[in-house]
TIMI-2910 file (N, C-alpha, C, CB; in pm, 1 decimal, decimal comma, always signed):
<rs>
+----------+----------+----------+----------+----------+----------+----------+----------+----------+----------+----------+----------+------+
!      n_x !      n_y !      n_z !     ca_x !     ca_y !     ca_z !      c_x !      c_y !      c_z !     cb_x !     cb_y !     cb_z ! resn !
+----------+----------+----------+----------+----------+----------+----------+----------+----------+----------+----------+----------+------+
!    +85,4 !   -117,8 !     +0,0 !     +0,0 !     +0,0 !     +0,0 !    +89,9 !   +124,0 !     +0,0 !    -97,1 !     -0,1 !   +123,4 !  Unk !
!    +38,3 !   +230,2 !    -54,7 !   +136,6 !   +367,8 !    -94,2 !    +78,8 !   +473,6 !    +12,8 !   +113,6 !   +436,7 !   -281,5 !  Unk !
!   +144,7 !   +514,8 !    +37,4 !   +144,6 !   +612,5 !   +130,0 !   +126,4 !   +750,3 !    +94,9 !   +248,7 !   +603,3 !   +191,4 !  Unk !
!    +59,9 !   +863,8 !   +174,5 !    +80,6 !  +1002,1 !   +118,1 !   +213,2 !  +1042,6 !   +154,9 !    -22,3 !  +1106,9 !   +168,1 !  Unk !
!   +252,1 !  +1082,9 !    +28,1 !   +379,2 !  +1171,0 !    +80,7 !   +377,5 !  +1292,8 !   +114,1 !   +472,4 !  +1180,5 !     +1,6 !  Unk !
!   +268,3 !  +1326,8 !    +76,3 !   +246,8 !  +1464,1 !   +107,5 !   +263,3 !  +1500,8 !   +240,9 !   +125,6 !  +1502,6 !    +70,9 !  Unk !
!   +173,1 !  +1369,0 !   +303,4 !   +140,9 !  +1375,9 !   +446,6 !   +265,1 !  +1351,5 !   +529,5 !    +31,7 !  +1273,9 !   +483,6 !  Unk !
!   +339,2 !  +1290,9 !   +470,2 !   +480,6 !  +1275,8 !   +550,6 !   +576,9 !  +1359,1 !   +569,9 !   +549,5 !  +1193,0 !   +508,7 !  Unk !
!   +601,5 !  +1446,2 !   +418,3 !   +643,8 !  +1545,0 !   +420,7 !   +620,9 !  +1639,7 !   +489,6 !   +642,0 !  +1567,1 !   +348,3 !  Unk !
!   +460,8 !  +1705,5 !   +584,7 !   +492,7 !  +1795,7 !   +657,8 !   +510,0 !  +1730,8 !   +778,3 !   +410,4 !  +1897,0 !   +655,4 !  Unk !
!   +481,6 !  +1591,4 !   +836,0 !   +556,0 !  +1550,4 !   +930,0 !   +709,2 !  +1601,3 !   +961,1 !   +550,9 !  +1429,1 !   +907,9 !  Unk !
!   +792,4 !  +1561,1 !   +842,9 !   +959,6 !  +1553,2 !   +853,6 !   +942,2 !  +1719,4 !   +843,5 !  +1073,9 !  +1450,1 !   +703,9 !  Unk !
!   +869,6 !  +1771,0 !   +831,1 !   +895,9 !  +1955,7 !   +854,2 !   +839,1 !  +1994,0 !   +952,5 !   +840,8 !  +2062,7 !   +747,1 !  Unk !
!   +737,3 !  +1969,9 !  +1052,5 !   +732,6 !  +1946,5 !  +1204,0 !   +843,2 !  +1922,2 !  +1270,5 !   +657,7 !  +1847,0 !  +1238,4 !  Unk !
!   +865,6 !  +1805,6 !  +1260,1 !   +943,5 !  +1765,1 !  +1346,8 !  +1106,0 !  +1820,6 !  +1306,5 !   +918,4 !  +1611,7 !  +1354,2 !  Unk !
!  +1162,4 !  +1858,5 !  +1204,6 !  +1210,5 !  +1935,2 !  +1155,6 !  +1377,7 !  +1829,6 !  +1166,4 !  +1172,8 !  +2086,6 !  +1226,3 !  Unk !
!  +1477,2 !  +1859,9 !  +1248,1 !  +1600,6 !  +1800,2 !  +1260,9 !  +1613,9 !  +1776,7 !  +1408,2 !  +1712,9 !  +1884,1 !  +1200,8 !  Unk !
!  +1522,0 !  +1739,1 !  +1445,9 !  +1497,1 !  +1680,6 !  +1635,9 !  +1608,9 !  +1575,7 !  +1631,8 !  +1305,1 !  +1580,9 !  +1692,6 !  Unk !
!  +1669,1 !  +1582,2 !  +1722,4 !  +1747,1 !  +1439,8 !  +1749,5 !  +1655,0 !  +1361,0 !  +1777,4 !  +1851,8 !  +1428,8 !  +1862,1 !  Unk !
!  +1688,9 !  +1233,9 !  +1786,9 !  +1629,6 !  +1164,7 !  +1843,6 !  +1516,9 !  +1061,8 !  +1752,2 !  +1586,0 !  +1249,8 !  +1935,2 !  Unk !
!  +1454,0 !  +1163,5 !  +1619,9 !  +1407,6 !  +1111,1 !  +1513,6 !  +1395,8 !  +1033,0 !  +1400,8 !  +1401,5 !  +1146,7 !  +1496,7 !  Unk !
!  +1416,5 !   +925,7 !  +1418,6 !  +1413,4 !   +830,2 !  +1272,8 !  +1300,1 !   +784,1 !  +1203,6 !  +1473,7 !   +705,9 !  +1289,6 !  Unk !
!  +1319,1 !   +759,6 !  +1085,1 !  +1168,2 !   +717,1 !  +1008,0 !  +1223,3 !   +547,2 !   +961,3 !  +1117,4 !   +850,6 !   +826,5 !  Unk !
!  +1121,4 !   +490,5 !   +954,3 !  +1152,5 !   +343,6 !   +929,4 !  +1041,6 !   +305,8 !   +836,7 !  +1156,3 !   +247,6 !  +1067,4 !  Unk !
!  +1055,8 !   +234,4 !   +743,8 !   +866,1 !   +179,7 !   +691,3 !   +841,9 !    +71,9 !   +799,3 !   +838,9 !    +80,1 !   +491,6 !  Unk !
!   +717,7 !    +78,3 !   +786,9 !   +629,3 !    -11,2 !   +890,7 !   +473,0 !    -11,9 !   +855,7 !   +645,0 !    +50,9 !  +1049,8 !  Unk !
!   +407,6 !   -121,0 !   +871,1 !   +242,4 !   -126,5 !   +818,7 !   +229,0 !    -72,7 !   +683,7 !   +135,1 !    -32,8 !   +914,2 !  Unk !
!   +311,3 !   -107,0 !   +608,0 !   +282,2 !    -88,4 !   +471,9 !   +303,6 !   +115,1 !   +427,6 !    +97,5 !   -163,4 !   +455,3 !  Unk !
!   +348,2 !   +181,7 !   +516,7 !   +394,3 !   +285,5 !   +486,7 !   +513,2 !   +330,0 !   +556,6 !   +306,1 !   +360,0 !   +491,9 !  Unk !
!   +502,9 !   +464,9 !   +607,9 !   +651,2 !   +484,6 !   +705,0 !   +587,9 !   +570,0 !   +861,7 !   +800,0 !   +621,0 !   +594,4 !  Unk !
!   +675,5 !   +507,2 !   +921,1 !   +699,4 !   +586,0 !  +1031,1 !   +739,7 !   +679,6 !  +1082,1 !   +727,9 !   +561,5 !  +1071,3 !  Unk !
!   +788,2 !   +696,5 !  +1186,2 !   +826,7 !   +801,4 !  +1258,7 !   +872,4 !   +827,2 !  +1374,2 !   +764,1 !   +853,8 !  +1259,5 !  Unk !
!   +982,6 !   +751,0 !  +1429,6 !  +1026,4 !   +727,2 !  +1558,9 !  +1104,4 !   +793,5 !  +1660,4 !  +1073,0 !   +644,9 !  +1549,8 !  Unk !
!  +1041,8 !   +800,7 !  +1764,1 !  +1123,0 !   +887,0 !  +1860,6 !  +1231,8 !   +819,7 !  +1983,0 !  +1010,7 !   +969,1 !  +1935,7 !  Unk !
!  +1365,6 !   +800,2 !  +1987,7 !  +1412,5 !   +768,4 !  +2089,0 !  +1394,8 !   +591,4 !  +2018,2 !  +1331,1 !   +837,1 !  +2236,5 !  Unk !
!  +1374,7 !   +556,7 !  +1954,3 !  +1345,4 !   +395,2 !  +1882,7 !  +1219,2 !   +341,7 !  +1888,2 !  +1424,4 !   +278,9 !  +1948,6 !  Unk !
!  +1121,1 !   +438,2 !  +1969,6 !  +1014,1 !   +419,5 !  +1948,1 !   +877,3 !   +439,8 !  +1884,6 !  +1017,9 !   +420,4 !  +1997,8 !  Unk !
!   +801,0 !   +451,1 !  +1812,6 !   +718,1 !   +440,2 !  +1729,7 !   +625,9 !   +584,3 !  +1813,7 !   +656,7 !   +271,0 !  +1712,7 !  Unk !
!   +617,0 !   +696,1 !  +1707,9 !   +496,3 !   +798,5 !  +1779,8 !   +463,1 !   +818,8 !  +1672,9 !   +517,9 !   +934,7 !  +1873,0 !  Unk !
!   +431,3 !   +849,2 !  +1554,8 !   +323,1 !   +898,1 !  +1430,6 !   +367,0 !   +779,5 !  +1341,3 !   +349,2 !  +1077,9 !  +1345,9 !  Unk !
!   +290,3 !   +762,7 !  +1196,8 !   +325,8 !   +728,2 !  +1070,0 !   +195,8 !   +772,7 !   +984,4 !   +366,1 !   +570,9 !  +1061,1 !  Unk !
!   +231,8 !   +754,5 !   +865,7 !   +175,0 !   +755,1 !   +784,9 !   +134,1 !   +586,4 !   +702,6 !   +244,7 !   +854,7 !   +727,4 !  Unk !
!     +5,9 !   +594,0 !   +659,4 !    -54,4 !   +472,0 !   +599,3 !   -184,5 !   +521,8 !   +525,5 !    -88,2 !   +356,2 !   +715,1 !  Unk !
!   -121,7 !   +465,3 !   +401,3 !   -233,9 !   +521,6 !   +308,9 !   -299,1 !   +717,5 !   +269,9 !   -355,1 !   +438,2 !   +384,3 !  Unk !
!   -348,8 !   +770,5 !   +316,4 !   -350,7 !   +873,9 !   +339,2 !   -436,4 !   +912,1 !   +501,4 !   -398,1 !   +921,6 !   +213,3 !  Unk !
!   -364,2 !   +832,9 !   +570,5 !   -378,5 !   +863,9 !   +766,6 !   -321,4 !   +855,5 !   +808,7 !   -434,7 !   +817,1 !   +864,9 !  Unk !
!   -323,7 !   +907,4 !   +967,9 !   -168,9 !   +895,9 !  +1011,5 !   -226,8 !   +771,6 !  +1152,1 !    -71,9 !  +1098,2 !  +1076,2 !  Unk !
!   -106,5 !   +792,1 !  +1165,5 !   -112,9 !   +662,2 !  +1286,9 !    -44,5 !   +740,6 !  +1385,6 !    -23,3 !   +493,9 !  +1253,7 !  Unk !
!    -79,6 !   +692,5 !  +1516,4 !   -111,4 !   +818,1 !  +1584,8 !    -23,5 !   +697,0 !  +1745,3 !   -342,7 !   +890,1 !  +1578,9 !  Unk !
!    +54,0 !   +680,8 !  +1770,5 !    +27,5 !   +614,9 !  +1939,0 !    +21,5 !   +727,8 !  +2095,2 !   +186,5 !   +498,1 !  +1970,2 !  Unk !
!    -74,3 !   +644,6 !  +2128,0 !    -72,0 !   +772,7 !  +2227,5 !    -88,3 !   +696,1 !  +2342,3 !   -191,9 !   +898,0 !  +2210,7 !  Unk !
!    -93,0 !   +600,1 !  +2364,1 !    -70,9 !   +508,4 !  +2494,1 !   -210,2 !   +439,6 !  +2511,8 !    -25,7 !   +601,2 !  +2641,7 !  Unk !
!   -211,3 !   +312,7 !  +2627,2 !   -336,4 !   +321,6 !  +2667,3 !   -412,4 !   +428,8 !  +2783,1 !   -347,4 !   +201,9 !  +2701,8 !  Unk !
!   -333,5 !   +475,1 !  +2863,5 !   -428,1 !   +599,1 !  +2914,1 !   -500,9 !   +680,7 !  +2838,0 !   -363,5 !   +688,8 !  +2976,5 !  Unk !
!   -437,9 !   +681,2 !  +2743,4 !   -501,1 !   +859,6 !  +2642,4 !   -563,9 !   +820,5 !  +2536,6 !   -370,1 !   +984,2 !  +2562,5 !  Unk !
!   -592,6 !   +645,2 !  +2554,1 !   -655,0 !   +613,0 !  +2404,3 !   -848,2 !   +681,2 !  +2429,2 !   -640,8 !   +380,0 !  +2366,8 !  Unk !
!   -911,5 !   +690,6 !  +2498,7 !  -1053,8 !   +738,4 !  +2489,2 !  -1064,6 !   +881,5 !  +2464,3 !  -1129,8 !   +708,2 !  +2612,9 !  Unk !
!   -999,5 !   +978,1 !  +2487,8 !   -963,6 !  +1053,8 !  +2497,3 !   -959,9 !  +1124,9 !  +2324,7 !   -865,1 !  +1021,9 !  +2582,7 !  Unk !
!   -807,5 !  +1078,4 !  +2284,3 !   -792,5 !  +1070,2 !  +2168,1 !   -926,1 !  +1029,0 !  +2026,5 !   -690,5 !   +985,0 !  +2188,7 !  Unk !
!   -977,6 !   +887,7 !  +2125,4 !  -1085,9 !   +879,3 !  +1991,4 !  -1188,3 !   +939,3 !  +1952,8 !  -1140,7 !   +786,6 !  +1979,1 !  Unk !
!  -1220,3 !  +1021,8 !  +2086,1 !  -1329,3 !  +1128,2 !  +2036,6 !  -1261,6 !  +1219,5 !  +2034,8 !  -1452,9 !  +1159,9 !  +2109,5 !  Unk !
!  -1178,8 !  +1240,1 !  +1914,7 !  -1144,3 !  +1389,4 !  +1850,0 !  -1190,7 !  +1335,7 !  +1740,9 !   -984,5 !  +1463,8 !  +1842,7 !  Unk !
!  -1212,4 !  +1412,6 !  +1604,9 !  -1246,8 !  +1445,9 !  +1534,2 !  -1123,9 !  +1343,4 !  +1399,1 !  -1264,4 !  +1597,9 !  +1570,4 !  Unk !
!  -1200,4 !  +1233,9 !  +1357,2 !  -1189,8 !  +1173,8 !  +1241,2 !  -1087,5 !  +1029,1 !  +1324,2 !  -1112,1 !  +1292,1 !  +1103,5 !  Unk !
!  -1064,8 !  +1086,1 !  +1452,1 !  -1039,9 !   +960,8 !  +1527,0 !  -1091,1 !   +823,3 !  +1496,1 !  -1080,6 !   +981,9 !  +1643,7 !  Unk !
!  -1027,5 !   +667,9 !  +1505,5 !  -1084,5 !   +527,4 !  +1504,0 !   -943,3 !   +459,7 !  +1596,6 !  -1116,9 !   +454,7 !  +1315,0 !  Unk !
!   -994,6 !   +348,5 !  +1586,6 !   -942,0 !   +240,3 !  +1661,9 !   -830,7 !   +206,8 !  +1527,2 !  -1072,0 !   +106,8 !  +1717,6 !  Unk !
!   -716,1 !   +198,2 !  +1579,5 !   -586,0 !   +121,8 !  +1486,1 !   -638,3 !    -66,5 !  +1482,8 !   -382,9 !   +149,3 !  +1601,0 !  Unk !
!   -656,8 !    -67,2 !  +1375,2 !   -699,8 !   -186,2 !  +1355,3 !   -621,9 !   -253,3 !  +1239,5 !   -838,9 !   -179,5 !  +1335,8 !  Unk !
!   -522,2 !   -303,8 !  +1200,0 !   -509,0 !   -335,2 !  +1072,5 !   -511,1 !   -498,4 !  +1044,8 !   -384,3 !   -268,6 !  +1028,1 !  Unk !
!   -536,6 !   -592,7 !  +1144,2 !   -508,9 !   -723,1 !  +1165,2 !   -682,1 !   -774,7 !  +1176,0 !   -397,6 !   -746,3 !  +1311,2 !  Unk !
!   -763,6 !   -701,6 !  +1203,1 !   -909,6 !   -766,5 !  +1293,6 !   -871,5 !   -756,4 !  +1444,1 !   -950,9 !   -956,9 !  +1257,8 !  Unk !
!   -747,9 !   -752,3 !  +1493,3 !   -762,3 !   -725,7 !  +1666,6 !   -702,2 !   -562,3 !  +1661,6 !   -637,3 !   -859,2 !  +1790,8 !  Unk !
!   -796,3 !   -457,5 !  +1741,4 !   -735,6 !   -360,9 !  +1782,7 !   -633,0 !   -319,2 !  +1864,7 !   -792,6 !   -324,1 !  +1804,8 !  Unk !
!   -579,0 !   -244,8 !  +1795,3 !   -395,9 !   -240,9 !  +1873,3 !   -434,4 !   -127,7 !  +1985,2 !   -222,2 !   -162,8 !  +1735,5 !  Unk !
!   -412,5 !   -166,0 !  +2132,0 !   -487,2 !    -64,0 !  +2230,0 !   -372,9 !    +65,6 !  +2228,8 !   -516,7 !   -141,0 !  +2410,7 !  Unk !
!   -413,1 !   +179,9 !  +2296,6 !   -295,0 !   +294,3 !  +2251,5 !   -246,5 !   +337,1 !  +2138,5 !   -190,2 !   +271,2 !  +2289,8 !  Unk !
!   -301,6 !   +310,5 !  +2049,0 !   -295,8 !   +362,8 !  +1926,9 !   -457,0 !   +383,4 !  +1875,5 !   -204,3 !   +264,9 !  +1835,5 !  Unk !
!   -416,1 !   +498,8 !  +1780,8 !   -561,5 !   +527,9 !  +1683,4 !   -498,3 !   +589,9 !  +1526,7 !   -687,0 !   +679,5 !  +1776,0 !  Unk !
!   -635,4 !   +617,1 !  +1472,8 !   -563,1 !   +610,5 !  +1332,9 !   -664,1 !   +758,2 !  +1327,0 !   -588,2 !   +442,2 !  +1198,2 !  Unk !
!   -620,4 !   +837,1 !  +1219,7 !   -632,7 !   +947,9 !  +1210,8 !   -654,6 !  +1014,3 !  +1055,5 !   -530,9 !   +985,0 !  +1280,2 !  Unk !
!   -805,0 !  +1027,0 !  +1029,6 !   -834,9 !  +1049,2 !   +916,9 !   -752,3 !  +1143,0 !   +819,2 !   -945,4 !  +1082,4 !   +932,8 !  Unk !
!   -686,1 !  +1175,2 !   +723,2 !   -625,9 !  +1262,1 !   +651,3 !   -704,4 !  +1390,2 !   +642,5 !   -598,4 !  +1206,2 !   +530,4 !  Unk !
!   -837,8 !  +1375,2 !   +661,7 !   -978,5 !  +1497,8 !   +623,4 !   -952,8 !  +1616,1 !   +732,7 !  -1176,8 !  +1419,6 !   +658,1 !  Unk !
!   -876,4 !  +1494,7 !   +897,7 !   -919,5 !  +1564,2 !  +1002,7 !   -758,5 !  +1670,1 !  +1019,1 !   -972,9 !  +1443,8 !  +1145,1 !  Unk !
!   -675,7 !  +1611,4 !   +967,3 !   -511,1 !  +1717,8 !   +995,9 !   -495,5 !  +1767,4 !   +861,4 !   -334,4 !  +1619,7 !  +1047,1 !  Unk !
!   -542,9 !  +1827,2 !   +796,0 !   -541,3 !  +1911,1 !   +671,9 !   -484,6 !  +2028,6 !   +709,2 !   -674,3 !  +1936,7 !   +607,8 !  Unk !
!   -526,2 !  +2103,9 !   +822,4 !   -446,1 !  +2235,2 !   +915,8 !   -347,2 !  +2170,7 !   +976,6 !   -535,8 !  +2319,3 !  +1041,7 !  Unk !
!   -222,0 !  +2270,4 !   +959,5 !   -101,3 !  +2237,4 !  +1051,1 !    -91,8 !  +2210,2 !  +1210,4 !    -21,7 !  +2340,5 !  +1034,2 !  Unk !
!   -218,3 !  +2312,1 !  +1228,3 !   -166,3 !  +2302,8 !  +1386,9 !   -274,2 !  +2202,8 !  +1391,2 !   -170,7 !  +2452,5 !  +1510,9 !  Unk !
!   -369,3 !  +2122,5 !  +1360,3 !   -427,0 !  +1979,1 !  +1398,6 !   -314,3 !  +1859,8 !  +1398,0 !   -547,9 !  +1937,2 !  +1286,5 !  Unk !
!   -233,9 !  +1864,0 !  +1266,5 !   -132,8 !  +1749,5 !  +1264,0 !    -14,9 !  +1760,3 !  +1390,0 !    -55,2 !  +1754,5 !  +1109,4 !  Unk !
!     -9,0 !  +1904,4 !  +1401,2 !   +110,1 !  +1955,5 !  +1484,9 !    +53,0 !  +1881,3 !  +1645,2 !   +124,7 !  +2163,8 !  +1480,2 !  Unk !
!    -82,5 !  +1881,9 !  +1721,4 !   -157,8 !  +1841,4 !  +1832,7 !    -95,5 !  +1692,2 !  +1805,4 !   -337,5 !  +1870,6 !  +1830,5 !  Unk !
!   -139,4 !  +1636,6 !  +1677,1 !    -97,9 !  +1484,3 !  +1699,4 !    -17,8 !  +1481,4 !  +1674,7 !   -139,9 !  +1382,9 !  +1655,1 !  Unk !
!    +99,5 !  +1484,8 !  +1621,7 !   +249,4 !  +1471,3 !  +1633,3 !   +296,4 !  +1498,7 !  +1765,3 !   +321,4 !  +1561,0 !  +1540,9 !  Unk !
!   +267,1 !  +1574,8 !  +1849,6 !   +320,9 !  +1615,8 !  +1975,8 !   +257,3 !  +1565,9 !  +2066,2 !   +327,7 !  +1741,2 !  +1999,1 !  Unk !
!   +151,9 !  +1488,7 !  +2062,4 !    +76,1 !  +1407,2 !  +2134,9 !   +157,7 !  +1221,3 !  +2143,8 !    -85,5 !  +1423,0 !  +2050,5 !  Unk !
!   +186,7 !  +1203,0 !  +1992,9 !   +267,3 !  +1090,5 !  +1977,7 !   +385,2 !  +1111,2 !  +2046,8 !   +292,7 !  +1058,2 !  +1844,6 !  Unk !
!   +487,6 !  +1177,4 !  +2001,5 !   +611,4 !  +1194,7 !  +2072,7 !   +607,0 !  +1188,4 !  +2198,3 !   +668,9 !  +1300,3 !  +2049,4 !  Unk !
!   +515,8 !  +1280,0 !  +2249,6 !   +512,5 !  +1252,6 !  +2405,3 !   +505,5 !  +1139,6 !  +2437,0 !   +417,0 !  +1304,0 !  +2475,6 !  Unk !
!   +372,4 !  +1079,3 !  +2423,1 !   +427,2 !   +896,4 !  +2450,9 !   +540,9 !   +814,9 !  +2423,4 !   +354,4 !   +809,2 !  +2386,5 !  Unk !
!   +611,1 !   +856,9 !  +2290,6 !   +683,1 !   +765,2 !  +2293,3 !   +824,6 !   +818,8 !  +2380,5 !   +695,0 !   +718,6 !  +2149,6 !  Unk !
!   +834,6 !   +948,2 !  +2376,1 !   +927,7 !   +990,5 !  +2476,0 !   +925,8 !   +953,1 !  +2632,7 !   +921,1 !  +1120,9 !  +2467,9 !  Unk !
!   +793,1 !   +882,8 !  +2693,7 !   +783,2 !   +845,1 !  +2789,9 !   +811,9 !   +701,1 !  +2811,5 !   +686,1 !   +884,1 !  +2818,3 !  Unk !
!   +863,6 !   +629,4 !  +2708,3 !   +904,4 !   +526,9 !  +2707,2 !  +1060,0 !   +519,1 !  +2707,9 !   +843,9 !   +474,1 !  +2615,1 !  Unk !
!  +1137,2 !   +378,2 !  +2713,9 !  +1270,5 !   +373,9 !  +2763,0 !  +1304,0 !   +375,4 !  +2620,9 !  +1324,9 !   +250,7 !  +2865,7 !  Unk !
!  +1423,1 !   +428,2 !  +2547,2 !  +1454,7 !   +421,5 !  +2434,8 !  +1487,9 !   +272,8 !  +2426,7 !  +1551,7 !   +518,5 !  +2401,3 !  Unk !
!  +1487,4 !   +257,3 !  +2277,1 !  +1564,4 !   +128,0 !  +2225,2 !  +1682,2 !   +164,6 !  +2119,9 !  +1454,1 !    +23,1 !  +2147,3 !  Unk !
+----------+----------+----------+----------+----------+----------+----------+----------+----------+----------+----------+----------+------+
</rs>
């Protein structure tokens, strides 16, 4: 599956030259990793979003929010994130900095 690049591209201009940042493909598009751990990607034209399990209810009622599902079992702490709903910068910018935070709260790998 192909990915937006579009959508990735203003990712890698968010996040700009952060240490700490690598992109990897993963789920059939690319990622976005903080510290070795997984906080945004892109798939298809949505982003993938982890935000832990505390902050997953939270997260899904925002706006174009769902459950990360790509198997038939939902992946808990993660959600997926309509392309319709981060069209404005500062919406993608909320979830990008929402991801990082989680994954920055994790132990690097």
């Amino acid at each position: 599956m192909a990915y937006d690049e579009g959508l990735a591209e203003r990712i890698r201009h968010y996040l700009g030259a952060e240490p700490g940042v690598t992109e990897k493909r993963m789920f059939g598009g690319i990622a976005f990793l903080y510290r070795g751990n997984m906080a945004v990607g892109v798939t298809g034209d949505e982003l993938m979003v982890r935000v832990g399990p505390d902050a997953a209810d939270a997260a899904l009622a925002q706006p174009g929010a769902r459950v990360f599902d790509m198997t038939g079992r939902p992946m808990r702490g993660w959600v997926v994130v309509a392309g319709s709903a981060v069209t404005e910068d500062e919406a993608l910018g909320g979830w990008i900095d929402e991801g990082r935070a989680f994954a920055a709260s994790l132990p690097p790998k």
